[in-house]
C-alpha positions in Angstrom: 0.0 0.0 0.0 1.7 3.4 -0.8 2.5 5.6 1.5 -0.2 8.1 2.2 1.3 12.1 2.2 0.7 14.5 4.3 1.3 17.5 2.4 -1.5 20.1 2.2 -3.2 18.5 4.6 -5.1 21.6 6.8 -6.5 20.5 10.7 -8.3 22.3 13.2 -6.2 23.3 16.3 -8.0 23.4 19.7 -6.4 26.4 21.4 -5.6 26.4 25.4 -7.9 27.7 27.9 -11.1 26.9 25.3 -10.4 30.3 23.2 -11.4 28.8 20.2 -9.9 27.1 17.3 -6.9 28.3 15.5 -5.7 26.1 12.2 -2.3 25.0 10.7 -1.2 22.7 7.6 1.5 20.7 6.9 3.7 22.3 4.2 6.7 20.0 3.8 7.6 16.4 5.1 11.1 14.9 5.3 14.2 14.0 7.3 13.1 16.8 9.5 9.4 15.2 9.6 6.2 17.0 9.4 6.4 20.8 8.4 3.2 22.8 10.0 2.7 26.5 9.4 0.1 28.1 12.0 -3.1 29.7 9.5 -4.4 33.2 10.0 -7.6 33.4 12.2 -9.4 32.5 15.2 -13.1 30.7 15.2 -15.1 29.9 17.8 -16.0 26.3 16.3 -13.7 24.3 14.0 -13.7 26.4 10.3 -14.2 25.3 7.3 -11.3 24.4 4.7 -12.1 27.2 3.0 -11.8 29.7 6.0 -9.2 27.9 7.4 -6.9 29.1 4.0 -8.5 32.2 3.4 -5.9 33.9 5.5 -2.9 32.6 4.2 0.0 31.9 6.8 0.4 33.4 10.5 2.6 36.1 10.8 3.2 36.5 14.4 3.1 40.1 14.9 5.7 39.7 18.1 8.8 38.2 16.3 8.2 39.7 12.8 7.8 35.8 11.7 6.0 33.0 9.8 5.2 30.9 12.5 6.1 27.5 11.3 8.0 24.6 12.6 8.9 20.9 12.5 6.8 18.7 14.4 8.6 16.3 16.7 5.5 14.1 16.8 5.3 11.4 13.7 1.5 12.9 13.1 -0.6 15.0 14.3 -3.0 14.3 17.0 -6.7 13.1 16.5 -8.0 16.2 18.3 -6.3 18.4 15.8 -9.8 17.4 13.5 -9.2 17.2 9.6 -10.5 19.5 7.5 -9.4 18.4 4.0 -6.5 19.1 1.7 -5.9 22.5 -0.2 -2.2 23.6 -1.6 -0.5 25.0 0.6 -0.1 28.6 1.3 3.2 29.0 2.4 6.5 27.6 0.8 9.5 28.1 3.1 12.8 29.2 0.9 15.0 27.4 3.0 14.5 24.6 5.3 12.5 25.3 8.8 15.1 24.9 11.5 12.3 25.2 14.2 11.4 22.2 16.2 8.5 21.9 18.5 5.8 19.1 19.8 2.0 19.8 18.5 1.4 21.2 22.4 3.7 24.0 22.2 2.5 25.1 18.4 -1.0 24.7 20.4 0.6 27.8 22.7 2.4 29.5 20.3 -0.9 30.3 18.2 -2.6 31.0 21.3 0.4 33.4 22.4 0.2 35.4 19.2 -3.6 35.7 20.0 -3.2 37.0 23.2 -0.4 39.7 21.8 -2.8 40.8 19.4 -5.4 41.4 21.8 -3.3 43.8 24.0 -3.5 47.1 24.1 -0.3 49.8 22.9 0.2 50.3 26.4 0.7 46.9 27.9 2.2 45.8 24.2 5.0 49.0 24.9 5.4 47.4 28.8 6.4 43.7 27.6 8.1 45.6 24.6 9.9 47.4 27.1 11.2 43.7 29.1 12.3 42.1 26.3 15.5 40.9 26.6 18.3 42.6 25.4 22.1 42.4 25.9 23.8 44.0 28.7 26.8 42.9 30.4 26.9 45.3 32.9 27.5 44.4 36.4 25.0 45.5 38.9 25.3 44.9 42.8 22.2 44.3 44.7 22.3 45.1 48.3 19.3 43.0 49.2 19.6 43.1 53.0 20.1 39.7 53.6 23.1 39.8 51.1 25.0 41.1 48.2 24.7 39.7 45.2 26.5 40.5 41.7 24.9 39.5 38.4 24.8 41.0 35.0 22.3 43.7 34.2 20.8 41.1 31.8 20.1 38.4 34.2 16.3 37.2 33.6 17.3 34.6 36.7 18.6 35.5 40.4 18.9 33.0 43.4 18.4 34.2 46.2 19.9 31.3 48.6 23.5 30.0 49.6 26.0 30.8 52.0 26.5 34.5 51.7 22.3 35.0 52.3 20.7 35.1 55.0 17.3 33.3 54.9 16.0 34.9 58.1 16.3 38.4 57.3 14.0 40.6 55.6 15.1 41.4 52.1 15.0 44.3 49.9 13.5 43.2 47.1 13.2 46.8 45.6 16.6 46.2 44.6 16.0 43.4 42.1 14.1 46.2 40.2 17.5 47.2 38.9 17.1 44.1 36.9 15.0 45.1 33.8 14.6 41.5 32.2 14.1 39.3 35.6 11.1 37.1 34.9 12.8 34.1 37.3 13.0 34.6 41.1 14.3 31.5 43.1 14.4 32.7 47.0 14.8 30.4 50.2 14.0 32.0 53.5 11.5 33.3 55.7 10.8 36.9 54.3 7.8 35.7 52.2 5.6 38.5 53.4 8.3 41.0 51.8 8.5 38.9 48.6 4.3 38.6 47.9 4.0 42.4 49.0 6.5 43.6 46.6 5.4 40.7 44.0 1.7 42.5 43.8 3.3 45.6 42.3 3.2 43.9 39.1 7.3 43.3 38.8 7.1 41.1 36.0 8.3 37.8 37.6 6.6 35.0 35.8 7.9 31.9 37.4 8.4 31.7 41.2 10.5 29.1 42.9 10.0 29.5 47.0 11.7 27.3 49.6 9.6 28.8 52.3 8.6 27.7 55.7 6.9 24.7 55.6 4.1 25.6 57.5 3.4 28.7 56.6 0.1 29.4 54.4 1.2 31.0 51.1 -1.6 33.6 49.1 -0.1 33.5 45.9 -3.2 35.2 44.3 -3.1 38.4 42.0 1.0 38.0 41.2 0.9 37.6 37.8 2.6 34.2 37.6 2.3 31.8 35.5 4.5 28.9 37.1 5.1 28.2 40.6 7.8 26.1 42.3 7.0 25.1 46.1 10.0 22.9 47.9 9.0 20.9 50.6 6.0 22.8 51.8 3.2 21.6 54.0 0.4 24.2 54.2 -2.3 26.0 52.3 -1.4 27.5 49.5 -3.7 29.5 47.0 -3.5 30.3 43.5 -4.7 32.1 40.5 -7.2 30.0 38.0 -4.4 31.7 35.4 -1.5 29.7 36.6 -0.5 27.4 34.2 1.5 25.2 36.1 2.5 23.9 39.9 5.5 22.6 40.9 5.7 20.4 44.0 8.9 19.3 45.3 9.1 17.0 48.4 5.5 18.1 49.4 4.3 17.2 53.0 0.8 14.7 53.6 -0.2 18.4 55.2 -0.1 20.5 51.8 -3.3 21.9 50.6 -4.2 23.6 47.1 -6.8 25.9 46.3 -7.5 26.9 42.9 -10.9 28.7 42.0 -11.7 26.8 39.4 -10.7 23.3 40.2 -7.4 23.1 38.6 -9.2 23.6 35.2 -5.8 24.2 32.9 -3.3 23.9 35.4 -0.4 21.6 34.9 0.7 20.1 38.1 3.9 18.7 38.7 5.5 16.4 42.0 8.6 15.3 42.8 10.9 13.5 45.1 8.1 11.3 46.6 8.6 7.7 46.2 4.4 7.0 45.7 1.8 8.5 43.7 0.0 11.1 46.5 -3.6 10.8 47.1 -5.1 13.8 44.9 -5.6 17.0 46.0 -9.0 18.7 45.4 -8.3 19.8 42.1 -11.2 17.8 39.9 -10.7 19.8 36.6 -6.9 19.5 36.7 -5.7 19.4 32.5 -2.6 17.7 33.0 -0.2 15.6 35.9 3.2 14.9 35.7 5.4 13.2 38.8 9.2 12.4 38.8 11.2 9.7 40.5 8.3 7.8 41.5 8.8 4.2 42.9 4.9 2.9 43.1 2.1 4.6 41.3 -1.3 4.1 41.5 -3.7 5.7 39.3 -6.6 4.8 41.9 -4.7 8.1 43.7 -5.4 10.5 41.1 -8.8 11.7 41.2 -8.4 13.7 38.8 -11.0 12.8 36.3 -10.8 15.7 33.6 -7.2 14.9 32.9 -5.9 15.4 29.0 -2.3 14.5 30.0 -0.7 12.3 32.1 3.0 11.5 32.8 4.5 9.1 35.2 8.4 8.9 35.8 9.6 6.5 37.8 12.7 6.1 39.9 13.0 3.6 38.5 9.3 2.5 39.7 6.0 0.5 39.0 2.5 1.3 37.9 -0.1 -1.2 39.6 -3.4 -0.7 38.0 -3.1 0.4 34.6 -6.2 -0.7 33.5 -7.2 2.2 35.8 -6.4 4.7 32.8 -10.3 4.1 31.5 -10.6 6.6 34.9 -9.4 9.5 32.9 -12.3 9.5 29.9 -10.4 13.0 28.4 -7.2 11.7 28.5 -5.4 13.0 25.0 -1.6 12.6 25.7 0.1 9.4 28.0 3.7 8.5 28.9 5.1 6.2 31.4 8.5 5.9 31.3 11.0 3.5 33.4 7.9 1.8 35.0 9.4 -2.0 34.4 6.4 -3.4 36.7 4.3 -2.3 34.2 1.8 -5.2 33.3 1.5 -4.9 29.1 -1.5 -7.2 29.2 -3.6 -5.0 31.4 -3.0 -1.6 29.4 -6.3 -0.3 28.1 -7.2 -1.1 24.3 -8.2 1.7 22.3 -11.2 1.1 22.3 -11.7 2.1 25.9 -10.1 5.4 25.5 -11.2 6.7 22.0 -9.4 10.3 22.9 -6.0 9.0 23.7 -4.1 10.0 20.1 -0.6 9.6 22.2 0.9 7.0 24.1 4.4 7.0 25.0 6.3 4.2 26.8 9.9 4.8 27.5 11.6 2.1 28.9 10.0 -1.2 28.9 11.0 -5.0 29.5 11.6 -6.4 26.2 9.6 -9.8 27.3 6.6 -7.9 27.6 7.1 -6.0 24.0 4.8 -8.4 22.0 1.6 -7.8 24.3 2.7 -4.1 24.5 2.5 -3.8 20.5 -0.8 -5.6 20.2 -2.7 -4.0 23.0 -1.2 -0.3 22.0 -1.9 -1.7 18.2 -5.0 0.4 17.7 -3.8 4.2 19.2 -3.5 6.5 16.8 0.4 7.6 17.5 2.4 4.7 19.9 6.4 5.2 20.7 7.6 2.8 22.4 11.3 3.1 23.5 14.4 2.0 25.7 13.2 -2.2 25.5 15.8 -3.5 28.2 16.4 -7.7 28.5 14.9 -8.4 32.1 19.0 -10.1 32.6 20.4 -6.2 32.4 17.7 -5.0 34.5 18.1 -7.5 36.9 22.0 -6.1 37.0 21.3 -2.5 36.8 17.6 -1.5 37.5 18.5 1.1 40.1 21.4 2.4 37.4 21.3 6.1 37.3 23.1 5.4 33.5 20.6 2.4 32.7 19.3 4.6 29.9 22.2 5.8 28.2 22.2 2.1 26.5 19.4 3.1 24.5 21.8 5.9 22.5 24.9 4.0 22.4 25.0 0.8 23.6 29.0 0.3 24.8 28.6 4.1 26.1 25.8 2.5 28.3 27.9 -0.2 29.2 30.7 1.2 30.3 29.0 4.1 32.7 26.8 1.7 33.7 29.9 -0.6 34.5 31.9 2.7 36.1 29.0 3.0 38.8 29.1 -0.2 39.9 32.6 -0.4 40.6 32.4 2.9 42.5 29.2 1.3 44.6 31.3 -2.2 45.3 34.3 0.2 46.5 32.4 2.8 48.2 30.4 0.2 50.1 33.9 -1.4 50.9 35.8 1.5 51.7 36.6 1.8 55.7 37.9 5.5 55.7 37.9 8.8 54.3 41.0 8.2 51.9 39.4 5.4 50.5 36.2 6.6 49.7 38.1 9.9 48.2 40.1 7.4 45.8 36.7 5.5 44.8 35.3 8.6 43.7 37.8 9.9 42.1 38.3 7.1 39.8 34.7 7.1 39.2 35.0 10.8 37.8 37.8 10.2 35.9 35.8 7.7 34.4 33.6 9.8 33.1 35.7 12.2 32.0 37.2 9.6 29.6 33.8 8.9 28.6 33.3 12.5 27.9 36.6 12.7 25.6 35.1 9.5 23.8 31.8 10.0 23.0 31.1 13.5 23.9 28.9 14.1 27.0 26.4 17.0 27.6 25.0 19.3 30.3 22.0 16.9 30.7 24.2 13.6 31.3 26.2 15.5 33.8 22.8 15.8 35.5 22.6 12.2 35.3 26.3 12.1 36.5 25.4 14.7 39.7 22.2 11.9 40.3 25.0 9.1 40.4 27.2 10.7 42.6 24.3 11.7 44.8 23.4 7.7 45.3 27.1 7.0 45.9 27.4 9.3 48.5 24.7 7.7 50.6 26.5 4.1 50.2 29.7 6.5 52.2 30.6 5.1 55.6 29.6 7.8 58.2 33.2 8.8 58.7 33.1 10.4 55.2 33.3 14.0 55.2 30.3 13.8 52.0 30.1 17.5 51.9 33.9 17.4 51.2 33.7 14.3 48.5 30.6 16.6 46.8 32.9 19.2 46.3 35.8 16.9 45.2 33.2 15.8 42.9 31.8 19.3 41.3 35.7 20.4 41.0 36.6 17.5 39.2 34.0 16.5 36.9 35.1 18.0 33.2 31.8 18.0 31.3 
């Protein structure tokens, strides 16, 4: 049967936060897979093939652009409804170096939308913190502590040695900062921070170490992502948030959103199981990291559209459970190896699911994965290990790294467990030094080999972290950490 093109091809885009329908079509396919260009217009229902080209392509008004890219997707999604085939409106001159997954074209229609609908004013004010270069130094004398950055600097941390969580902080002085839109701050002034925050600073994305137990009214900041560390009180938030970050949060946490955490993304990490839901019953979409047993009985959170499960490595019990979430459009479990294939859901039961993703898998269990996923409209399934190198190296921060390059895999896989047989064997402080310092010279010749990135030395700061709790007690581990950070060359 010949291959069926997707060229000209025009679909109906469902924009966030129900404002309508935007359109796109796929202009080119190749190496670089599908090319979409976004279409000129909004509608409140689906439009017509003939509407839907009448405008020719997007040109986003912020960015002086076409606003085209390659999808990372294979296809586009089955909520993305066809509208028929036209020739297409925009040929690029040279090849689309833009990559994106259907989700973020989804937000960077609805973006352009929400630019046009501003008024000179407000469009001058964001106009005004774009960013720009500027190398300048600035000190801020913040009270708690001094801190020099760049006048540039869309980021500050406010944390480490030199601050002082437990004094008040002048946060007037970050507005020497024209182009912060990321504030990270650990310490007690929170009162300060949410005061000054209501003055409409610009700060879009929040991280807060705060104390645990204090109640946090995060309403009316402007935000549009918030990170919380290991808090366990009540905690209220805007229904424009578009996504919540929980880090280590306590049984005691509460979350109140106004309208049920309808469009909110919510995100958990570092806890081991999957919490009993909050009461957010309209949440869009749930993600949790380094999770060891999840249950989808926990989630009450029937209006879900996306859900993604990363586990520690971990397991998911009852995955038949995913008929729970009727909306779902978009799934991916990845390093659950106690996943039971011959329980998934057929799609059938789920006639909205247009995604699933299943990153790391036993290769026993492949054949019934393929035949129950065999119906979904878009499957990847990745990162098949023999249940022989699990069994060796399931709890392997490198375990993945086979799936790229299989003797790169090997041998970091291979490095860690000599440093866990010697660390676990080491009986002082000289010997757990020499350990990891062959185990980071490892790496490094790794590095000169094959060429390792900023996100494997994540994996490599992860490794280290598990090798330092294998460390006799007489280990100075804030002392092999920083052996570790001054040695590592990648």
């Amino acid at each position: 049967m010949p291959r069926v093109s997707w060229i000209g091809c025009v679909l109906a885009v469902p924009l966030e936060r129900d404002a309508g329908f935007g359109a796109l079509q796929i202009v080119a396919e190749g190496k670089a897979g599908l090319t979409a260009v976004a279409l000129e217009g909004v509608w409140p229902t689906p439009p017509t093939l003939a509407e839907a080209v009448a405008g020719g392509p997007l040109f986003a008004q912020r960015g002086s652009r076409i606003l085209a890219l390659n999808l990372l997707e294979a296809h586009p999604p089955p909520v993305f409804a066809r509208l028929g085939v036209a020739a297409p409106v925009w040929s690029p001159e040279e090849p689309v170096r833009s990559y994106g997954s259907v989700q973020g074209f989804r937000a960077s229609i609805a973006r352009e939308q929400a630019w046009r609908a501003l008024g000179p004013t407000e469009r001058a004010r964001l106009e005004a913190r774009r960013w720009r270069h500027d190398p300048t130094e600035v000190v801020l004398a913040l009270g708690a502590g001094e801190l020099r950055v760049r006048r540039d600097s869309s980021r500050v941390h406010l944390a480490g040695p030199a601050f002082d969580p437990a004094a008040p902080v002048e946060w007037s002085a970050l507005e020497a900062l024209p182009f912060l839109t990321e504030l990270d701050y650990s310490g007690a002034d929170v009162g300060g921070l949410v005061a000054w925050l209501r003055g409409g600073r610009g700060i879009e994305r929040l991280a807060l170490a705060a104390p645990a137990d204090l109640p946090l009214d995060l309403r009316g900041l402007g935000l549009d992502t918030v990170t919380l560390v290991g808090h366990g009180a009540a905690v209220e938030v805007d229904a424009n948030l578009d996504a919540l970050h929980l880090d280590r949060p306590a049984p005691t946490l509460t979350v109140h959103h106004p309208a049920g955490g309808r469009f909110l993304a919510l995100h958990v990490h570092g806890l081991p199981e999957t919490p009993s839901a909050w009461a957010l019953p309209a949440l869009a979409s749930y993600h949790q990291t380094g999770v060891r047993t999840a249950r989808l009985a926990d989630l009450a959170y029937p209006a879900l559209r996306t859900l993604r499960l990363d586990g520690a490595p971990g397991h998911l019990l009852d995955v038949e459970r995913l008929v729970d979430f009727p909306a779902l459009e978009h799934v991916t479990l990845h390093d659950l190896y106690g996943l039971e294939a011959e329980r998934f859901p057929e799609a059938a039961a789920l006639p909205g699911l247009g995604h699933v993703c299943v990153w790391g898998y036993r290769r026993s269990a492949a054949a019934t994965l393929k035949r129950r996923l065999a119906a979904y409209d878009l499957v990847e399934l990745r990162g098949g290990k023999a249940d022989a190198w699990l069994a060796d190296h399931l709890d392997n921060p490198f375990r993945d790294w086979v799936d790229r390059d299989a003797r790169l895999g090997k041998a970091a896989c291979q490095l860690f467990v000599s440093a866990r047989k010697a660390l676990v064997a080491a009986g002082d402080a000289e010997s757990c030094r020499g350990a990891l310092l062959a185990f980071v010279e490892g790496l490094n010749a790794l590095d000169v080999r094959y060429g390792l990135d900023t996100v494997d030395r994540e994996t490599a700061h992860e490794a280290c972290a598990a090798l330092l709790a294998l460390a006799p007690a007489s280990a100075d581990a804030a002392a092999l950490r920083a052996l570790f950070d001054a040695t590592i060359d990648f």
